[in-house]
N, C-alpha and C positions, 0 to 999 in steps of 0.2 A: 504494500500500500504506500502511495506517494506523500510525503509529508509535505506541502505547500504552505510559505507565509504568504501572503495578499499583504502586500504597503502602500497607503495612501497619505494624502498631506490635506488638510485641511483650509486648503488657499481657494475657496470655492466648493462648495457642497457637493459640483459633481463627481468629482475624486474618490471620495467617500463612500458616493451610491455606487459608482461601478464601484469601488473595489464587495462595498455588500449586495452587491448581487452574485455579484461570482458566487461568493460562501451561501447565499441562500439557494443559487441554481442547486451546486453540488452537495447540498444536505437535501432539496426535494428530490434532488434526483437519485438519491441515494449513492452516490457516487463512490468507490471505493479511492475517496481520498480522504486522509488528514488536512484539514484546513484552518486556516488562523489568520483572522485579520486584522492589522496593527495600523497604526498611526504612526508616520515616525514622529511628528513633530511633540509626543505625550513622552518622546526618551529626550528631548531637550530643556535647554532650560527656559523657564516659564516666561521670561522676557521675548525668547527670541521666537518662544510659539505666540504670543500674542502678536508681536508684529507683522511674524510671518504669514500669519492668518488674515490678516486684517487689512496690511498694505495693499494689499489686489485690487479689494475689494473697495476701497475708497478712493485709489489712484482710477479704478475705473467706473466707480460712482459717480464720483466730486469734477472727476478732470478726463473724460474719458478719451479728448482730445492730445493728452497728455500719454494717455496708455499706448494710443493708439502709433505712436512716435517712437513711445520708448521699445514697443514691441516690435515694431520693422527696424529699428537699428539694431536690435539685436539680432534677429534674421539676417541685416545684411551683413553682420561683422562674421557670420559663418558658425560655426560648430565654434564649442567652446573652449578659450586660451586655456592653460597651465595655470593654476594656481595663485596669486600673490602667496611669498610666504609665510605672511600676519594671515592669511585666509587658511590657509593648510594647520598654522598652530591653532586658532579658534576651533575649529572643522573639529580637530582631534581629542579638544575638552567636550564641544560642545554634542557630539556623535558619539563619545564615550560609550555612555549605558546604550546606546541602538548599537550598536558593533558587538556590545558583550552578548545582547540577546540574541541576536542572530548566533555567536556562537554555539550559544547554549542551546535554543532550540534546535538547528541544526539542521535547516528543511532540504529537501531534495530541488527544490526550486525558489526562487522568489518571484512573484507577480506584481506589479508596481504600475498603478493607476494616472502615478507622479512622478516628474525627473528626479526630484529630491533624494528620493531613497539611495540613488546609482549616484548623481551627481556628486552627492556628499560624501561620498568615499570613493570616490577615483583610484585614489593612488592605491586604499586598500585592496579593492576589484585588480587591480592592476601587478599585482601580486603574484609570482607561482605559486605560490603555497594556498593560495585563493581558488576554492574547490565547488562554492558554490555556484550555480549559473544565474543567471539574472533577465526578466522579459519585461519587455515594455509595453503599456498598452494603453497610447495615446488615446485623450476623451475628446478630442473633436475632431472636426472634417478635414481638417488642414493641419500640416505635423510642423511644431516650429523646430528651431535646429539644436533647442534645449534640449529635447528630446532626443536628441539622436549623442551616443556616448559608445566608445568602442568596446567597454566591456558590457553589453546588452548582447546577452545570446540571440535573441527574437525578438520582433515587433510586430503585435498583433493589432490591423489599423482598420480607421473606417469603412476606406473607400478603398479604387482601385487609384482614383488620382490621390489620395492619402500615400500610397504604395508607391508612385510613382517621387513626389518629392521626397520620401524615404532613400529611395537607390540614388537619387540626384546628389545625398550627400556621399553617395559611396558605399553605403551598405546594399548588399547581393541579395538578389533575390529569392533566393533560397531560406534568406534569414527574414525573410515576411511573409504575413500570412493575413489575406484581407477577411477579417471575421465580421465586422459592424464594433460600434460598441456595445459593454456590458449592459443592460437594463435587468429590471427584477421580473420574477416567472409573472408576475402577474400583470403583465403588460404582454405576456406572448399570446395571449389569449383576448379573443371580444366578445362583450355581453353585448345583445341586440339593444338599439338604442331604445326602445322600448321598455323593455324589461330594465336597462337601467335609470333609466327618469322615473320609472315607476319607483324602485326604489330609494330614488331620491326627492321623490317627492316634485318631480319637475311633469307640466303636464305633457303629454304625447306627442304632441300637433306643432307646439312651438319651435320654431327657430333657434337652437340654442348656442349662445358664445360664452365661451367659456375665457377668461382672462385669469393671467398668473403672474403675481406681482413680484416674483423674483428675481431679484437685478435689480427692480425702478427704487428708486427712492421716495419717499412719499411723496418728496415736492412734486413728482411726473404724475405718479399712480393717481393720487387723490383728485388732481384733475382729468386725467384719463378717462374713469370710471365717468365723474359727469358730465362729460363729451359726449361719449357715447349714447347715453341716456335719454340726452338730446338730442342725439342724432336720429335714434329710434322712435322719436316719440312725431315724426316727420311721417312714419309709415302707420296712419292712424289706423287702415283698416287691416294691417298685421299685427300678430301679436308676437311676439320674443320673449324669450330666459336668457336671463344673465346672468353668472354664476362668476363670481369673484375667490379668489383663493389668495392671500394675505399673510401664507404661512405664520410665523412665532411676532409679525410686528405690528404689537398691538397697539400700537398709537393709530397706524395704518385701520387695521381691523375697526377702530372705534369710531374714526372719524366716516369710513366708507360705510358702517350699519347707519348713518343718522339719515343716510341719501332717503329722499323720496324719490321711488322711479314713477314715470310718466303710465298712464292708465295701462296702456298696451304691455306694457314687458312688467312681467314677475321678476324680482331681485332677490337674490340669494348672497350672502356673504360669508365665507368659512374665516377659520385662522388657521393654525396649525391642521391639518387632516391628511390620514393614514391610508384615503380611499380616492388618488390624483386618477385613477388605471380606472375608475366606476365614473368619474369625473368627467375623463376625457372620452368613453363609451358612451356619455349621455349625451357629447357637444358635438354641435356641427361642422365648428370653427373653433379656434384656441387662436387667440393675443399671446402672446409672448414674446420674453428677451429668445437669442438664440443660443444657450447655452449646450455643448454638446448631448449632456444626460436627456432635458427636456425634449431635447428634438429628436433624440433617439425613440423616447420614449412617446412622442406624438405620430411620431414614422410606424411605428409596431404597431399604433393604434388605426392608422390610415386617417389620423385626422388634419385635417388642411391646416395652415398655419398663420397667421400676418403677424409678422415681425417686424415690432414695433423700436425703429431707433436703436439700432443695434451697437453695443460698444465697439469701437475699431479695432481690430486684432482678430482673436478668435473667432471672437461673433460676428462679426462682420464675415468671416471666410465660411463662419459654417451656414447663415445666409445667405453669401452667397452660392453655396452646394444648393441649398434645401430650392431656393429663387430656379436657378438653370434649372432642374431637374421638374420644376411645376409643381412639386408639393406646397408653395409656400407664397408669401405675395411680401414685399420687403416696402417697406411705407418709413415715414418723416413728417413729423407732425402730425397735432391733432387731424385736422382740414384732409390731410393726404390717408391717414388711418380714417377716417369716416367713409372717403371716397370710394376707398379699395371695400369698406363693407357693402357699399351701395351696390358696387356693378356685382357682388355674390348675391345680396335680395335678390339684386332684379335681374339676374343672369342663374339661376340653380344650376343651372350646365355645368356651367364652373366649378363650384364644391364639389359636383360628381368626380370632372376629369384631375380636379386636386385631388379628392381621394382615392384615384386611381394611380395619380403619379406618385403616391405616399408610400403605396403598395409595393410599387415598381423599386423603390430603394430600400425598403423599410429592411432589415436583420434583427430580427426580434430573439433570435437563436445565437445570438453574439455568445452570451456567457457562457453556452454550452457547445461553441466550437471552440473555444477558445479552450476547456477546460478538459475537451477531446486530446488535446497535444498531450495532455501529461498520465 
């Protein structure tokens, strides 16, 4: 039986869900593996996981103009230099306890969600005496060149043009393998949209959009939502659901329950909720940022997309995949997000050939090709 650790880094949530999917595939599946999934940033020290966590996520909140800069300079400066040697001594205090663990545990592989894990021990990987192997499995459409490090056995990637800027830096193909990314079992599967509005209490007949405030920042989202609202309340003799998801921020959550929605659309508000996969089975269409997990996870669903002001970098590259291939519609501003919903009312052809082209890409089976190799 193979003992595998699964490592992610908490620089973005999506990191995380792949890496727990994998371990939830391989325990429904009953898999005849040992599996373990760690954080490295929980073997650092508390300082530098707070930053570490947090810098991403504000740099491309607050300034995403700013992300969007520093993320193509670092693509263009290539694969990444040799060390400073004040970086290799911090590295070696601060990697400490994650270096001893992996000793001890001692797995047959390591799977890594995140560059971090490989990044930060270079020189150890680097090592004869270094007997572990190590796989990489980038979470979105487009691989930046952090990601790519020479002691990485494998690279398990989205696409095929994922695969292709892989070999661009020099890695063979032999050492890639296009799986999709990870998502969790409960997205490989669809409830009839029927059966689940029924259970969520949404009626049959409506139109339903589904919005996920992950990424925005209130100051975007809280007027997002009464855009919309208003935008709907234009098609008197339709009716619409709207279904807002808020996850854990509940400033967000408080101020979007007080909305009055216009007679026509029933308004639903979540915060935190364990049931995104019944969510996205009930909607017609889903608003969202384009973070790779989500869109993987709206792809398996076959649910259309509008992507809403995408941060430059990642999201912007995994819009632009999700855009070319016609699963997705890519909008800028309120005015331009209202428009794009107008011509799906009044166009339903549309949502159809969106949900067809959702199909045409969607690897809902990621976790469990992926977890074939070992």
């Amino acid at each position: 039986m193979n003992k595998l650790l699964i490592l992610s880094a908490t620089a973005g949530a999506g990191h995380v869900r792949a890496a727990d999917a994998l371990v939830t595939t391989a325990r429904t599946l009953h898999l005849p593996l040992t599996i373990e999934h760690r954080d490295i940033l929980d073997f650092t020290y508390p300082i530098f996981k707070k930053v570490y966590s947090q810098v991403n996520n504000t740099i491309a909140g607050h300034a995403p103009e700013l992300w969007g800069y520093l993320y193509k300079r670092a693509e263009r400066k290539g694969l990444p230099k040799p060390k400073h040697p004040l970086l290799k001594v911090f590295d070696q205090f601060n990697f400490k306890k994650y270096l001893r663990f992996i000793h001890d545990f001692h797995p047959d592989a390591v799977l890594c969600t995140h560059f971090l894990p490989y990044l930060a021990i270079t020189d150890e990987l680097k090592k004869p005496s270094w007997r572990i192997p190590f796989y990489s499995i980038p979470t979105d459409y487009d691989v930046h060149s952090l990601w790519i490090n020479p002691s990485v056995k494998h690279y398990f990637v989205a696409t095929d043009e994922a695969a292709w800027t892989v070999r661009s830096y020099g890695v063979g193909e032999k050492n890639i393998t296009i799986t999709g990314i990870p998502v969790h079992p409960e997205f490989t599967s669809i409830t009839s949209k029927l059966k689940a509005r029924k259970s969520l209490g949404l009626e049959a007949k409506r139109l339903t959009i589904m919005i996920l405030s992950g990424g925005y920042g209130i100051g975007v989202i809280d007027k997002l939502v009464p855009s919309i609202l208003e935008f709907l309340s234009l098609f008197e003799r339709m009716k619409f659901s709207v279904v807002v998801v808020c996850g854990r921020n509940q400033k967000l959550f408080d101020t979007l329950s007080l909305l009055t929605p216009p007679p026509n659309v029933a308004f639903q508000c979540y915060g935190f909720v364990t049931f995104i996969d019944k969510l996205m089975d009930a909607s017609d269409v889903l608003v969202t940022k384009s973070g790779g997990l989500t869109v993987s996870e709206a792809l398996a669903k076959h649910l259309p997309m509008i992507i809403f002001d995408p941060v430059p970098g990642q999201e912007g590259r995994n819009a632009d995949y999700i855009n070319e291939h016609g699963a997705a519609m890519r909008t800028s501003g309120f005015a331009n997000l209202n428009f794009k919903l107008k011509r799906l009312i009044e166009e339903p052809e549309r949502l159809v050939a969106m949900k067809k082209y959702a199909l045409a890409i969607a690897k809902p089976n990621a976790a469990e090709e992926i977890l074939k190799y070992f």
